[in-house]
C-alpha positions as CSV (number, residue, x, y, z in Angstrom):
1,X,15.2,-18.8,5.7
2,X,16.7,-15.3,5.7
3,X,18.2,-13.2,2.6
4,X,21.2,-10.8,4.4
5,X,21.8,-8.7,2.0
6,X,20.3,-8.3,-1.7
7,X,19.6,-5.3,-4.1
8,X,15.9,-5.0,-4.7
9,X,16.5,-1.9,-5.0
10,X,18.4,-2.2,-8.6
11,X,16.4,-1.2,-12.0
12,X,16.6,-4.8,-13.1
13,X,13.6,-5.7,-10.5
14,X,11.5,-2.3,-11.9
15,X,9.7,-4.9,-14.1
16,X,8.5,-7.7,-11.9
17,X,9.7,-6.9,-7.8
18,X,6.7,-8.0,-6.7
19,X,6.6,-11.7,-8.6
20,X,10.1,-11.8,-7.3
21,X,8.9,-11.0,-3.8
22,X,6.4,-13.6,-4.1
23,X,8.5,-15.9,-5.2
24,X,10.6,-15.4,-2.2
25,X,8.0,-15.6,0.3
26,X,6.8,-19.0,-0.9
27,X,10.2,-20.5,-1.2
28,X,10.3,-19.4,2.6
29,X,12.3,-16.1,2.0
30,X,11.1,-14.8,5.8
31,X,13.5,-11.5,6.0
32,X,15.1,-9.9,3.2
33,X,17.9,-6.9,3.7
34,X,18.3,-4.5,0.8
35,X,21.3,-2.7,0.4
36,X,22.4,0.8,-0.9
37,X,25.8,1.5,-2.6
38,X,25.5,5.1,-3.3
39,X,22.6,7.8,-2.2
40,X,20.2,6.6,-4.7
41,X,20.3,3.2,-4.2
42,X,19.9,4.0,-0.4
43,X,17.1,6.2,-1.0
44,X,15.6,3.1,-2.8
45,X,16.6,0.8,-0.3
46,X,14.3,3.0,2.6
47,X,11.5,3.4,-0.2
48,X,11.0,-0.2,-0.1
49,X,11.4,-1.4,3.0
50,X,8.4,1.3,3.7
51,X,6.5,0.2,0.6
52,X,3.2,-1.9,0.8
53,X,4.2,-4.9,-1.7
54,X,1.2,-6.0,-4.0
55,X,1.6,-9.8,-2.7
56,X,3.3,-12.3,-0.5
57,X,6.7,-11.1,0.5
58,X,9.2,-11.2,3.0
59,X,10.1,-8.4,5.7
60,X,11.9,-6.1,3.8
61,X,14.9,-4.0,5.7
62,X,17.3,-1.2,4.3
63,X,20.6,-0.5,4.7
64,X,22.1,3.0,3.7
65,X,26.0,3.5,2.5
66,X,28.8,3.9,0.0
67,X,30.4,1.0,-1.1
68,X,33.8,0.9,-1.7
69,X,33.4,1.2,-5.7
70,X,31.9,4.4,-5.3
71,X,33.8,5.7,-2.4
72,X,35.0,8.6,-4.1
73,X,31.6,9.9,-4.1
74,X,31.8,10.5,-0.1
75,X,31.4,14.1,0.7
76,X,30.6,16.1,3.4
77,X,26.9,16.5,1.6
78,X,26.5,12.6,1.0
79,X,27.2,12.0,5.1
80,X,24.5,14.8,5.6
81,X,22.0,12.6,3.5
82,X,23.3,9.5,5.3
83,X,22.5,10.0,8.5
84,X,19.5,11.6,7.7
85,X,18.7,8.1,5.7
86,X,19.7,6.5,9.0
87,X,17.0,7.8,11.1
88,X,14.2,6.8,8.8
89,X,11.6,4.1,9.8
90,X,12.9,0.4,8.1
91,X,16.2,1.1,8.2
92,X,18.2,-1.7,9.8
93,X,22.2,-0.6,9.5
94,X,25.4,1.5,7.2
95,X,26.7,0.3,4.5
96,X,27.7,-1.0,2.9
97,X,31.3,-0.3,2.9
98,X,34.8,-1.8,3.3
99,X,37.7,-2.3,1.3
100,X,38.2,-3.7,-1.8
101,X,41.2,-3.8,-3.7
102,X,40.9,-6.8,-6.5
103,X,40.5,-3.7,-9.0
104,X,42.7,-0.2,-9.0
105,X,40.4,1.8,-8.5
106,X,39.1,3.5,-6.7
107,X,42.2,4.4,-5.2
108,X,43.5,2.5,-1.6
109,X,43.5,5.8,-0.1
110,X,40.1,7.0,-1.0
111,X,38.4,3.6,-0.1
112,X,40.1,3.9,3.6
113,X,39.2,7.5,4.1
114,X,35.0,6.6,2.9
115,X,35.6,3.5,5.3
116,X,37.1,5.6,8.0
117,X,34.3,8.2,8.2
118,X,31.0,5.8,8.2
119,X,32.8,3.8,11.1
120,X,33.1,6.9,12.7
121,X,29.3,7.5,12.2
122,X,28.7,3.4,13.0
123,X,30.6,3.9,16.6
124,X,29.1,7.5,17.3
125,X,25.3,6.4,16.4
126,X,25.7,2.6,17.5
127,X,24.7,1.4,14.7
128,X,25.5,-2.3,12.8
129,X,27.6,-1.8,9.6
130,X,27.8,-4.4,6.5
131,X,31.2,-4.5,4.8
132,X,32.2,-5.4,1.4
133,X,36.2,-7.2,1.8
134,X,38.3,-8.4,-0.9
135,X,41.6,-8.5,-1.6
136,X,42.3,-6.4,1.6
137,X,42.3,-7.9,4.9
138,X,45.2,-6.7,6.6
139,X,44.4,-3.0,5.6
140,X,40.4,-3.9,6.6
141,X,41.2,-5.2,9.7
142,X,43.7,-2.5,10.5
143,X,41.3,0.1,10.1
144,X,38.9,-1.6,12.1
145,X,41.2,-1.8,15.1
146,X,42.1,1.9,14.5
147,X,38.1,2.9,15.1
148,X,37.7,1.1,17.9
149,X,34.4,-0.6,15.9
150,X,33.0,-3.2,17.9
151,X,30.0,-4.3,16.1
152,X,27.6,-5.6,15.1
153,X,28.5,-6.2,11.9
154,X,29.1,-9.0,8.8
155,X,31.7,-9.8,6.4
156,X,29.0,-10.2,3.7
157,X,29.8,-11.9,0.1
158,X,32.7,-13.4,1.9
159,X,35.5,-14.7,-0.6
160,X,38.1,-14.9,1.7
161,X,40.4,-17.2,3.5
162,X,39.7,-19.3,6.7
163,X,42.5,-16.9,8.3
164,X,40.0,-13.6,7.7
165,X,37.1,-15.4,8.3
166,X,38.7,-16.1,12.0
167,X,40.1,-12.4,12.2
168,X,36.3,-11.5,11.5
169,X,35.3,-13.8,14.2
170,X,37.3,-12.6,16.8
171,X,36.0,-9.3,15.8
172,X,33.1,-10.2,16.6
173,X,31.8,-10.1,13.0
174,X,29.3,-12.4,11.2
175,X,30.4,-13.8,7.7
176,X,27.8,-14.1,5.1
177,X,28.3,-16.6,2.2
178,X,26.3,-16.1,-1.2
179,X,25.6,-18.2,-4.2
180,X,29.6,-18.5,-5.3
181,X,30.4,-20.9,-2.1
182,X,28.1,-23.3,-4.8
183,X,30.7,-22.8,-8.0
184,X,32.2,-26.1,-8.8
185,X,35.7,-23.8,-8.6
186,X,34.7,-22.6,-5.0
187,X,35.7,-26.1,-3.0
188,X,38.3,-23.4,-0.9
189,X,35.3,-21.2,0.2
190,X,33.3,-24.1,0.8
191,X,36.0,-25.5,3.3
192,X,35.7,-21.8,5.1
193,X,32.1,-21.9,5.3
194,X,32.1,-25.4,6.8
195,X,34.3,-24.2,9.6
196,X,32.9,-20.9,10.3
197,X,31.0,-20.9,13.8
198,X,27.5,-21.2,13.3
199,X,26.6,-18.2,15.4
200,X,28.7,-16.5,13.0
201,X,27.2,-17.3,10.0
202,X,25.0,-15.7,7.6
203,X,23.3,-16.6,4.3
204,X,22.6,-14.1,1.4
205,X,21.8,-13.6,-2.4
206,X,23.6,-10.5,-3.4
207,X,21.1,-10.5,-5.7
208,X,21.1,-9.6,-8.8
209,X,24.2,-10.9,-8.5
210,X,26.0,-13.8,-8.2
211,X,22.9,-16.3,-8.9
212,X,24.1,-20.0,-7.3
213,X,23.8,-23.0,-9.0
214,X,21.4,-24.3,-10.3
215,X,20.4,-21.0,-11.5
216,X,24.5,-19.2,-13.0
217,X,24.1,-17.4,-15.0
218,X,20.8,-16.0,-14.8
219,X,19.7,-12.5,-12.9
220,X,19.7,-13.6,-8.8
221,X,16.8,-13.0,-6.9
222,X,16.0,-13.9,-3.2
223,X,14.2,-16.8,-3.4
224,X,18.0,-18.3,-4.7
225,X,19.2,-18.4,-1.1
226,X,17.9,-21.4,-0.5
227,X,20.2,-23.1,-3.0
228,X,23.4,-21.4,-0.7
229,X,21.6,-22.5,2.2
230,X,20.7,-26.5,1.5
231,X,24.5,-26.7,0.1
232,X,26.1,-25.5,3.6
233,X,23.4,-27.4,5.2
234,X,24.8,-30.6,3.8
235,X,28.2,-29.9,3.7
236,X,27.6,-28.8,7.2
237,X,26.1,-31.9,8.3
238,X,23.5,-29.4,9.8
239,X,19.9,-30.1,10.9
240,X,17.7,-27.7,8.7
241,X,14.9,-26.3,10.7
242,X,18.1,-25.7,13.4
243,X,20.1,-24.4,10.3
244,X,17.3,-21.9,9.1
245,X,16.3,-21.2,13.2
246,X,20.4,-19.9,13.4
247,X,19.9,-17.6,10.5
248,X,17.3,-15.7,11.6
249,X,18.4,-15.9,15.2
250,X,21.8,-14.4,13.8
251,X,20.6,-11.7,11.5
252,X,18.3,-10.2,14.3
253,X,21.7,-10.2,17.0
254,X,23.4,-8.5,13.9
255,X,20.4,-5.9,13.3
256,X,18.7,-5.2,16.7
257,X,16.6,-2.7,15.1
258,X,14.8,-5.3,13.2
259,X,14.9,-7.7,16.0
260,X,12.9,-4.7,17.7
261,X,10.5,-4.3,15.0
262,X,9.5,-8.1,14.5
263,X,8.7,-8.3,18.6
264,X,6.5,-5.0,18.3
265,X,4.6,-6.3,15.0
266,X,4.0,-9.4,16.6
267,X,2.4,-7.7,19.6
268,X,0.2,-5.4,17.0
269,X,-0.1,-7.8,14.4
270,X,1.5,-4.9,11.8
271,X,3.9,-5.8,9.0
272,X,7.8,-5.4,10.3
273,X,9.7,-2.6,10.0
């Protein structure tokens, strides 16, 4: 099984990331993505997807952005560091970014103009991008149109409707469901995740958030995906090996670069990325 997008890179791993990389290797964690929201957590994300971990662990992969929470932090300076982060060995794709509008803040404008600018980098650099969506689909979708993106890239965290999930689709775009399509209140999301095509979907943690039952409540960790994974499985009426075969097969299409890097360590017998 495959994590698509988690944050090792937050402090509340400092004390035991390796126990919780081991503990996602031997619940069959193969690949993990770690995403960055801001510079620092970016510059964290590359730092461990180049670190040698002190155990069993998955291939770790980093993802470099400004998420829409912190999009008024997006400067001229923070692009500069961005693509410099971008051409550094392990990592996989931008982002993430999007649109999110459940809160105020940060202002609509401000999240479209941060969104904007790393799609412009995405389609000059041909690069995969991971978006953050709420509340916001007819502006996300909009924007997307404007840029002329074409991919690859995912929906991830989806919370959405069956209507955006199938927007997304014909996008293109993979949709990545975490640990709240297991919340007894989540029957709605469930019913989009049943339907989305299979070569369209994604599994993820968004770890440390968002921990699916049986674990709510508790800090998320990567080895929780596959709780997310055995529900859509069943509701799914999915073979597993096939199931767990499709996420992987899907997460390399959406990041070529680590599809890439798994065929090369295989020839040289090296750890990915």
């Amino acid at each position: 099984m495959i994590d698509s997008h988690c944050h090792l890179n937050d402090e509340r791993f400092d004390e035991d990331r390796d126990l919780v990389l081991s503990r996602a290797a031997e619940a069959g964690v193969t690949h993990a993505v770690v995403v960055g929201y801001d510079l620092a957590s970016s510059r964290r994300a590359v730092e461990l997807a180049n670190r040698t971990p002190q155990g069993p662990s998955p291939n770790l992969a980093a993802v470099v952005g400004v998420s829409t929470h912190l999009a008024a932090e997006w400067s001229d300076t923070v692009e500069e560091e961005i693509r410099q982060l971008l051409g550094m060995p392990g990592v996989v794709g931008l982002g993430e970014t999007g649109l999110d509008f459940f809160y105020p803040e940060p202002a609509r404008e401000i999240q479209e103009r941060s969104l904007a600018a790393q799609l412009e980098i995405a389609n000059e650099l041909g690069i995969p991008v991971v978006f953050h969506l709420r509340e916001a689909a007819t502006e996300f979708f909009a924007i997307l149109d404007r840029a002329r993106f074409t991919g690859p890239g995912v929906l991830h965290c989806f919370t959405g409707d069956e209507r955006a999930m199938r927007e997304g689709v014909a996008r293109g775009l993979l949709v990545s469901f975490s640990g709240i399509v297991t919340f007894k209140k989540a029957a709605d999301l469930l019913g989009v995740a049943k339907v989305t095509p299979l070569r369209n979907l994604l599994v993820e943690t968004d770890a440390p958030y968002l921990a699916p039952a049986p674990h709510r409540g508790k800090r998320c960790e990567p080895s929780h995906v596959i709780h997310t994974a055995e529900l859509l499985i069943r509701a799914r009426g999915e073979d597993p090996l096939e199931f767990a075969q499709a996420m992987e097969s899907n997460l390399l299409r959406l990041f070529p670069k680590l599809a890439s890097a798994r065929n090369q360590a295989r020839a040289s017998g090296a750890r990915l990325v």
